[in-house]
C-alpha positions as CSV (number, residue, x, y, z in Angstrom):
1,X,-1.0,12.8,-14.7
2,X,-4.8,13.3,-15.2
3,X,-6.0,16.3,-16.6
4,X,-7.9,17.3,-13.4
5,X,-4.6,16.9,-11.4
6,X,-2.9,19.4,-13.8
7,X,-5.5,21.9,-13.6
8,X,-5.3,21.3,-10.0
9,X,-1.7,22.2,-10.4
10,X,-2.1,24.7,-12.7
11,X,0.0,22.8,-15.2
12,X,-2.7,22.3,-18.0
13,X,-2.1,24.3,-21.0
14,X,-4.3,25.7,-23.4
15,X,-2.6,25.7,-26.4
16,X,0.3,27.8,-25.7
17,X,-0.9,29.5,-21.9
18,X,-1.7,28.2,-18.8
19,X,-5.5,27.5,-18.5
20,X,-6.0,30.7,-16.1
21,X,-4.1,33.2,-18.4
22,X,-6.1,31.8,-21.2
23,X,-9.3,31.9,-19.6
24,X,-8.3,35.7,-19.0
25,X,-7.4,36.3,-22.1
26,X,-10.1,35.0,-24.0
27,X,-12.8,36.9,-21.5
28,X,-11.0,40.0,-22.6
29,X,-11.5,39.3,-26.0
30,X,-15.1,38.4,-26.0
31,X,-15.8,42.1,-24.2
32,X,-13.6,43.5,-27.0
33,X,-15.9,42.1,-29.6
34,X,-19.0,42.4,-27.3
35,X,-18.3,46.2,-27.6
36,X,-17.3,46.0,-30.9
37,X,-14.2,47.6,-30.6
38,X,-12.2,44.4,-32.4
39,X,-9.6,46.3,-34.1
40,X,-9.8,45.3,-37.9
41,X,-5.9,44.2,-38.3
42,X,-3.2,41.7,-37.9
43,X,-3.7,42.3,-33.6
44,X,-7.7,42.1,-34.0
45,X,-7.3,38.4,-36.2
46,X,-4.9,36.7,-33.7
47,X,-7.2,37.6,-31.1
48,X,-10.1,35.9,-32.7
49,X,-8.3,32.7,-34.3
50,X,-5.8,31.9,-31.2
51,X,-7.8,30.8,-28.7
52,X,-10.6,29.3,-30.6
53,X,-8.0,27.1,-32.5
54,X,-6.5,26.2,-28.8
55,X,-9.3,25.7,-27.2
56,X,-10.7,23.4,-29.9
57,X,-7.1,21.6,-30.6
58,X,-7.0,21.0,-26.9
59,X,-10.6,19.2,-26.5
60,X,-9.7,17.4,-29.5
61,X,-6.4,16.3,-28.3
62,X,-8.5,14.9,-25.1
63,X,-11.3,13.3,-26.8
64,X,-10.8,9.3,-25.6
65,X,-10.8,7.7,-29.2
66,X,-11.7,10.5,-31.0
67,X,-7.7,11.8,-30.6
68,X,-6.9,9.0,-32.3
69,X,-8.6,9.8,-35.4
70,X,-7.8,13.7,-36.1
71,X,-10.1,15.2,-33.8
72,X,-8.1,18.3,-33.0
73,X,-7.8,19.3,-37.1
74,X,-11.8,18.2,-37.5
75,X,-13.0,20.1,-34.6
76,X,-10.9,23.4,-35.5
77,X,-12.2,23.4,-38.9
78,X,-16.0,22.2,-39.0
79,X,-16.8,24.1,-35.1
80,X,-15.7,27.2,-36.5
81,X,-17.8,26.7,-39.4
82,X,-21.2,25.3,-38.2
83,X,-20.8,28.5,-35.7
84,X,-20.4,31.1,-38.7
85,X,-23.9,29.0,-40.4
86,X,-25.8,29.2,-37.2
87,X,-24.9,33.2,-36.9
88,X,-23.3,32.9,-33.6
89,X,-20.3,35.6,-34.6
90,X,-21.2,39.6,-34.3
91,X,-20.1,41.1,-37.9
92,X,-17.1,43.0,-36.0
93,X,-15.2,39.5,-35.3
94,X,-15.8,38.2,-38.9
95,X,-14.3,41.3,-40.3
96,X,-11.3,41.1,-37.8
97,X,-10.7,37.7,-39.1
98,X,-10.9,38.1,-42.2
99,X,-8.5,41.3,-42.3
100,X,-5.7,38.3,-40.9
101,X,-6.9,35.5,-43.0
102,X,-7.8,37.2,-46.3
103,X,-6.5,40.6,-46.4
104,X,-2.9,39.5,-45.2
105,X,-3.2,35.9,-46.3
106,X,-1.8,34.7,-43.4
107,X,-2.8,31.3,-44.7
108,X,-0.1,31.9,-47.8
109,X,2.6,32.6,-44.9
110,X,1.7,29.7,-42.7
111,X,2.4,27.5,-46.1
112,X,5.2,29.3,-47.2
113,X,7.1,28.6,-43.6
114,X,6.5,25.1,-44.0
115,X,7.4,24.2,-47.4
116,X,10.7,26.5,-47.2
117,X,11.4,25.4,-43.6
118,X,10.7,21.9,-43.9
119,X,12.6,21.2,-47.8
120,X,15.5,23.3,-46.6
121,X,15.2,20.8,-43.0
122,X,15.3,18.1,-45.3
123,X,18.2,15.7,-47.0
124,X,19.0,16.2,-50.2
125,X,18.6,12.4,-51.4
126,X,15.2,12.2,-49.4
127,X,14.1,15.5,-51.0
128,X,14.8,14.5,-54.6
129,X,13.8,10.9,-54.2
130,X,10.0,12.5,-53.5
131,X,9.5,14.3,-55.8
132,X,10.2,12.1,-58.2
133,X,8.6,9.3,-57.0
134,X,4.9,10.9,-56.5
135,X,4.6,12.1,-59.9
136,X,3.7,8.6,-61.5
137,X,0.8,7.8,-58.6
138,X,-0.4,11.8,-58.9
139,X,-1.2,11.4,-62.1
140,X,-2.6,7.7,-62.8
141,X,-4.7,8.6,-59.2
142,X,-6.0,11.2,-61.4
143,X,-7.2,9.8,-64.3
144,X,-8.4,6.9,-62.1
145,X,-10.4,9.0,-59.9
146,X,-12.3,10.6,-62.8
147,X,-13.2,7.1,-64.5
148,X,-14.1,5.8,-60.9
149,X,-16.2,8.6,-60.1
150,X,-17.8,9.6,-63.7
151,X,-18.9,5.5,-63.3
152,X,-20.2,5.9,-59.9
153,X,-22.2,9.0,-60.9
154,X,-23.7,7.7,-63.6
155,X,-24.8,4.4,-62.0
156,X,-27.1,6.7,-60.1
157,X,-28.9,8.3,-63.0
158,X,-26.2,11.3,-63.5
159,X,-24.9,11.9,-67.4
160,X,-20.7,11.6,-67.3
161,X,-20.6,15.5,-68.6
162,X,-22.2,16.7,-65.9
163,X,-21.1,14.2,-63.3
164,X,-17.2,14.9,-64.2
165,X,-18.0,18.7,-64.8
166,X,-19.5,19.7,-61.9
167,X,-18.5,17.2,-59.4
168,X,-15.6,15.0,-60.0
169,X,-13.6,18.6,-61.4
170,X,-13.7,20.2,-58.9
171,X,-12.7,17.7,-56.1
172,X,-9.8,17.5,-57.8
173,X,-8.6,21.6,-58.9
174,X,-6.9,22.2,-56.0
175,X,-8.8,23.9,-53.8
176,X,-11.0,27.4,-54.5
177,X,-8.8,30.2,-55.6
178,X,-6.6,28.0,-58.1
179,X,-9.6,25.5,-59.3
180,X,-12.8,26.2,-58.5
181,X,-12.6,30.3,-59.8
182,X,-10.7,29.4,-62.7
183,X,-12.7,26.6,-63.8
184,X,-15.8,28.7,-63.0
185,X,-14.1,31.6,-65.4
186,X,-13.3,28.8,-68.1
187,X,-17.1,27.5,-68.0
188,X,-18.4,30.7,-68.4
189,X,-16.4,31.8,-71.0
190,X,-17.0,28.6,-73.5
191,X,-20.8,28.3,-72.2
192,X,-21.3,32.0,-71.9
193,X,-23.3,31.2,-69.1
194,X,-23.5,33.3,-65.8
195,X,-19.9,32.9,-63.7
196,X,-21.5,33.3,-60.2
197,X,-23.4,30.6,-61.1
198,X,-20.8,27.9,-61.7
199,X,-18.5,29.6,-58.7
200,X,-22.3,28.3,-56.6
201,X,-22.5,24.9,-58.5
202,X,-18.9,23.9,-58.1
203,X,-17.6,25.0,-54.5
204,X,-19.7,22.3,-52.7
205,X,-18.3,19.2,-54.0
206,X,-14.3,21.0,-53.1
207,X,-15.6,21.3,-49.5
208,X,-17.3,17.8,-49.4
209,X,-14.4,16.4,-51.1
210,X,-12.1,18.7,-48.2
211,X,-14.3,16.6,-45.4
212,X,-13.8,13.3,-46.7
213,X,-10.3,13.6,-47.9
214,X,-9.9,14.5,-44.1
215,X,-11.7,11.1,-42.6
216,X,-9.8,9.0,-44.9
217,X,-6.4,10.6,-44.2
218,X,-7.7,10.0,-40.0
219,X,-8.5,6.4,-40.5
220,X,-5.1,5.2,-42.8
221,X,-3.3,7.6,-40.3
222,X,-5.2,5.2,-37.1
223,X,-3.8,2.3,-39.3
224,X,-0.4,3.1,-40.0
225,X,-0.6,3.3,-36.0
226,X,-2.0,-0.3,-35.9
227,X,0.4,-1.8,-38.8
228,X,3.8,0.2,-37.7
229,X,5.4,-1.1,-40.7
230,X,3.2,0.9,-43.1
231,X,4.3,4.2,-41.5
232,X,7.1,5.6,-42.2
233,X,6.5,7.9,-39.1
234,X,6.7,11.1,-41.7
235,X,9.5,9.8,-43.9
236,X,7.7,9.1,-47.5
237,X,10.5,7.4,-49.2
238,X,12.3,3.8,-48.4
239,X,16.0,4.6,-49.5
240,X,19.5,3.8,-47.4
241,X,22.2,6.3,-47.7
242,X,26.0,7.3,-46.1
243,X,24.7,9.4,-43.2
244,X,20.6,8.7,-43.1
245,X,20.6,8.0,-39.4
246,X,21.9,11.2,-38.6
247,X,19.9,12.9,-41.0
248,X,16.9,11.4,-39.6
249,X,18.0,12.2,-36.1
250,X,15.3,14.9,-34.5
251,X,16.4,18.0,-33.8
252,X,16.5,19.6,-30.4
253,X,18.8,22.1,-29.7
254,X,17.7,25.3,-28.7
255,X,15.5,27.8,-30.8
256,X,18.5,30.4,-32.4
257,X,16.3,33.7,-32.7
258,X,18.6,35.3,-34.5
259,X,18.4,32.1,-37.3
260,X,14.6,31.8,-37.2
261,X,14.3,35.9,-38.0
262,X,16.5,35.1,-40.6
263,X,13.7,32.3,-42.2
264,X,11.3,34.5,-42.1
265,X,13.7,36.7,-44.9
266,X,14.4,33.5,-46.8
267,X,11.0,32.5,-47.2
268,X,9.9,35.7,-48.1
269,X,13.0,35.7,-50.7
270,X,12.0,32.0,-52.1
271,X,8.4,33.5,-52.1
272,X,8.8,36.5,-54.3
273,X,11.1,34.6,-56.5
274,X,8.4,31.6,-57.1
275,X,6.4,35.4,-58.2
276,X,8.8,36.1,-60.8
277,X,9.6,33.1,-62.2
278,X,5.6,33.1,-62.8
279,X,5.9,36.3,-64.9
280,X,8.5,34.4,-66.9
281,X,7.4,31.2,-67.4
282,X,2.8,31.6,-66.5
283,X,3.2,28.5,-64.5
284,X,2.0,28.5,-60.8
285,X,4.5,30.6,-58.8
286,X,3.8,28.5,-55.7
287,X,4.9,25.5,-57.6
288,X,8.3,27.5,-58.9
289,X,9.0,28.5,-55.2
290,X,9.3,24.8,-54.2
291,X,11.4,24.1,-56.8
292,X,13.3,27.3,-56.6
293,X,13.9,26.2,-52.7
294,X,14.4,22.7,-53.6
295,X,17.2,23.6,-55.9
296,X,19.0,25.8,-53.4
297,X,18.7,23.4,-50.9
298,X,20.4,20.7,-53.5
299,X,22.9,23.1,-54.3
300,X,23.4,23.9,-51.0
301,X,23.2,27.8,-51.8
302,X,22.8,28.2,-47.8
303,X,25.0,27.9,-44.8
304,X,24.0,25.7,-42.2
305,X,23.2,28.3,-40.0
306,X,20.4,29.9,-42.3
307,X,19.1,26.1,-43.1
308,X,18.6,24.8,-39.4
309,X,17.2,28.3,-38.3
310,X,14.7,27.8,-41.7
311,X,13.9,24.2,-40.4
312,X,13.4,25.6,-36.2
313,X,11.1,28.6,-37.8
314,X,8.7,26.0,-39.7
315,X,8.2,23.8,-36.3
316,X,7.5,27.1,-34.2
317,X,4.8,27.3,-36.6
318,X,3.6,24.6,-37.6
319,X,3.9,23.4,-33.6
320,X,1.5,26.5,-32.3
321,X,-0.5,27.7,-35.0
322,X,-1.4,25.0,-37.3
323,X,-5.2,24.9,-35.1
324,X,-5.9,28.6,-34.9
325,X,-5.1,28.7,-38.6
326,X,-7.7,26.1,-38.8
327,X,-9.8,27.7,-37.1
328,X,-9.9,30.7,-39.1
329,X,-10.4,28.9,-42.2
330,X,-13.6,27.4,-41.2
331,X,-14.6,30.8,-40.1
332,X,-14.2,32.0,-43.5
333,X,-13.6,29.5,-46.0
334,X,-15.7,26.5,-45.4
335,X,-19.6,27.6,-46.6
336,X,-21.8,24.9,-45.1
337,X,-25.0,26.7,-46.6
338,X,-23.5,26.3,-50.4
339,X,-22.9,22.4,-49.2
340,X,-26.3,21.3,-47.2
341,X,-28.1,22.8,-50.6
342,X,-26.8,19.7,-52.4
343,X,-26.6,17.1,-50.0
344,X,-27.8,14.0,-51.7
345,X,-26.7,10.2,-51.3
346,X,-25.5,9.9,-54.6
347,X,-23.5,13.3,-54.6
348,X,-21.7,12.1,-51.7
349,X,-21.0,8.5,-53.0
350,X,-19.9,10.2,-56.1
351,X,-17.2,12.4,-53.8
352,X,-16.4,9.6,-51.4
353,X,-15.6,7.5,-54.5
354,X,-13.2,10.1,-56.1
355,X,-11.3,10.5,-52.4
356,X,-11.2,7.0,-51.9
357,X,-10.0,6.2,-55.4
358,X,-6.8,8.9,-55.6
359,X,-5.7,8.2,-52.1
360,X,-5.5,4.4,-52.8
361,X,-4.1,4.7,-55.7
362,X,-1.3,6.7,-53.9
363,X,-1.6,3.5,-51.3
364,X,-0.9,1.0,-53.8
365,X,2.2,2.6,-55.9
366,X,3.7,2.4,-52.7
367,X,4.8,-0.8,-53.1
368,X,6.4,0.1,-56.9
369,X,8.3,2.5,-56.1
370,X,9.8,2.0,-52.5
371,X,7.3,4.5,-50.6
372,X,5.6,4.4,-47.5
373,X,2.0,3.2,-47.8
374,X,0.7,5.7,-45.2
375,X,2.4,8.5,-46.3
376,X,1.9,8.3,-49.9
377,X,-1.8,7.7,-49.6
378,X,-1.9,10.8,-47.5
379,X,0.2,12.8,-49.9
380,X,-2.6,11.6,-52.6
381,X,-5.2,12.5,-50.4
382,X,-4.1,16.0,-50.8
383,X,-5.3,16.5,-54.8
384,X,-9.2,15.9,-53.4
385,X,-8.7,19.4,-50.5
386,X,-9.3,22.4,-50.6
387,X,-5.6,23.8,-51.8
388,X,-3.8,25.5,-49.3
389,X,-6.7,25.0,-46.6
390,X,-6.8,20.9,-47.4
391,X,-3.3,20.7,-47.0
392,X,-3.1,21.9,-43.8
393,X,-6.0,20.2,-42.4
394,X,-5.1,16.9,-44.0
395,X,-1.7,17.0,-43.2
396,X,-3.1,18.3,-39.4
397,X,-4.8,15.3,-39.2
398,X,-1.8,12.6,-39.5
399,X,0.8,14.5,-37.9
400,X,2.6,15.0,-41.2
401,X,3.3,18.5,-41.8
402,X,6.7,17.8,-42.9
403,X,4.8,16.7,-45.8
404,X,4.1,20.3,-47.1
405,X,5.9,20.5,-49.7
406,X,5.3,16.9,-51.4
407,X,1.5,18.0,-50.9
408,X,1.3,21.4,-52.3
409,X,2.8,19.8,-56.0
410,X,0.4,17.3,-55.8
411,X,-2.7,19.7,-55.0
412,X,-1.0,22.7,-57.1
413,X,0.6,21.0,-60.2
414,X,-2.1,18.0,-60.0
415,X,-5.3,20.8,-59.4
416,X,-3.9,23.2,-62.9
417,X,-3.5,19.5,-64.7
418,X,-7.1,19.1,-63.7
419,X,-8.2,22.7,-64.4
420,X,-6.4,21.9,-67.9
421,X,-7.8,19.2,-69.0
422,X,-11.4,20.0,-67.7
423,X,-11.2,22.9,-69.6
424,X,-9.5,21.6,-73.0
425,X,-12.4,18.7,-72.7
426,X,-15.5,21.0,-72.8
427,X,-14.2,23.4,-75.4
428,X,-13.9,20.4,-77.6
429,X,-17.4,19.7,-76.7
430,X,-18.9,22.9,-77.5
431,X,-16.7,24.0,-80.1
């Protein structure tokens, strides 16, 4: 059925309403922050991010071609942002926004649903076989990246200090708040030089590096379409075991409320116990909750019951606010003035080197260590986002959020190797 003919039959959806009720709804909210009566809370931020992310996952979704290639994430991210640069959003709305994205993090809850929903969804043998099997590509694509792109840098004129200090770094910290700041904080100290004005120098090449590490995961996504048997369709590891048809078998009986309330405890639980083991241990408490959750899920901790309604909770959200997340990112996160400051040929070669060069390294280890090509080159294309904001957008892209939690260890654990070893390199410089 064409899309006219469902209008026509007012069976074309926006996003989660009927276009009519959306239209209405949307029209209401636009008064709201006409008058600027937006309330600044949780009710005021839904309002903003829902039916812009709709509206721009549903063109996307009908773009001829353009679908094919991750229009919907692309267009929820970068609209939202070349909208904010161009000063089309009244203060009022920003604020609103923020007080959901920022304030309340919603972004940290939207990640904690998946990873807890989708690892506890998960089989045992699949989940262990993962982890264990993308450490060896994390790493090498690492240190591969950094040669590649120090060499590309430097071929245009660039010294490797600055070219892996200020751009190749950065790409690969994981994301703002865990790499960007604290490498920032780290420069400054050592160089006592001016924080702000690393925080300035280094957050372009982590949103360039977001961009492109989208496009690539859009085209290998396109191909794993074209080559079926480089796919596996969301599954990253080749293994056989008693029962994998079953445990492969989708899901669809119907949502158990009661279950999915339920999640929302247990990833709250998993959360606040990723916290503490931090205290103990000063490693990233994100990191500890996957492996906290992990471990339950091995030891099968949980009943069923608590497990499946975990699993239903992620795919509610992950099914209807994965592009109204991204939209409020790019209202708020993705600073195209800080990036068209330093866009230059070679900067960008420099980037698209460093993307290209983790995610194919991911590609290639594939074949050693019984992977699927598409989904561990995605996976890789994970340590070159933005953290939590670049997993979700890449992931977006594919059709692989399922992935979460193989993607946050490789943009966490590979981003504070990264912050690590950029740090422990220039205080041997300048000591």
């Amino acid at each position: 059925m064409s899309i006219f003919q469902q209008i026509k039959e007012n069976k074309f959806y926006v996003g989660s309403l009927p276009l009519p009720i959306f239209i209405g709804c949307s029209i209401i909210v636009m008064i709201s922050a006409w008058l600027d009566i937006l309330p600044k809370s949780l009710i005021g931020g839904f309002a903003v991010i829902l039916p812009l992310g709709w509206l721009l996952g549903t063109i996307g979704q009908n773009l001829p071609f353009f679908k094919k290639f991750g229009a919907p994430a692309i267009l929820s991210l970068i609209v939202p942002s070349v909208l904010v640069y161009n000063d089309v959003f009244d203060a009022n709305t920003l604020t609103a926004a923020k007080m959901l994205m920022k304030d309340s993090n919603f972004l940290l809850f939207y990640i904690a649903s998946l990873v807890c929903g989708s690892i506890l969804g998960m089989h045992r043998v699949i989940l262990v076989n993962g982890f264990v099997r993308m450490m060896i590509p994390m790493l090498l694509g690492m240190i591969l990246a950094a040669f590649v792109g120090v060499g590309v840098a430097m071929a245009f004129g660039d010294t490797w200090e600055h070219a892996f200090f200020y751009t190749v770094a950065p790409v690969m910290a994981g994301g703002v708040g865990e790499g960007v700041l604290q490498l920032s904080n780290a420069y400054s100290n050592i160089l006592n030089q001016d924080y702000d004005a690393f925080v300035s120098a280094l957050i372009p090449a982590t949103v360039v590096g977001n961009f492109f590490a989208i496009t690539y995961t859009a085209i290998i996504n396109r191909v794993g379409e074209l080559k079926p048997h480089l796919s596996g369709k969301g599954q990253l590891v080749k293994i056989q075991f008693d029962g994998m048809e079953e445990a492969l078998k989708e899901d669809k009986s119907p949502l158990d409320a009661r279950a999915m309330s339920g999640a929302v405890m247990t990833l709250a639980t998993m959360f606040l116990l990723g916290l503490i083991l931090e205290k103990l241990t000063h490693f990233p408490g994100p990191v500890l909750m996957i492996i906290a959750t992990a471990l339950v899920k091995y030891l099968r901790i949980l009943p069923e019951s608590v497990e499946k309604g975990s699993q239903q909770w992620y795919k509610f959200i992950s099914g209807h606010f994965t592009y109204p997340l991204m939209a409020g990112l790019g209202l708020l996160y993705i600073d195209l003035g800080s990036v068209v400051n330093v866009l230059t040929i070679p900067y960008f070669l420099t980037i698209i080197s460093v993307v290209f060069t983790v995610s194919m390294t991911g590609f290639v280890c594939s074949y050693f260590f019984k992977m699927y090509p598409v989904e561990a080159s995605i996976i890789s294309s994970c340590q070159s986002g933005m953290g939590g904001t670049g997993d979700v957008a890449i992931l977006s892209t594919a059709n692989r959020m399922n992935l979460m939690p193989f993607a946050q260890v490789a943009t966490r654990l590979g981003g504070a190797l990264m912050v690590i070893g950029a740090t422990a390199l220039l205080r041997y410089l300048h000591s």
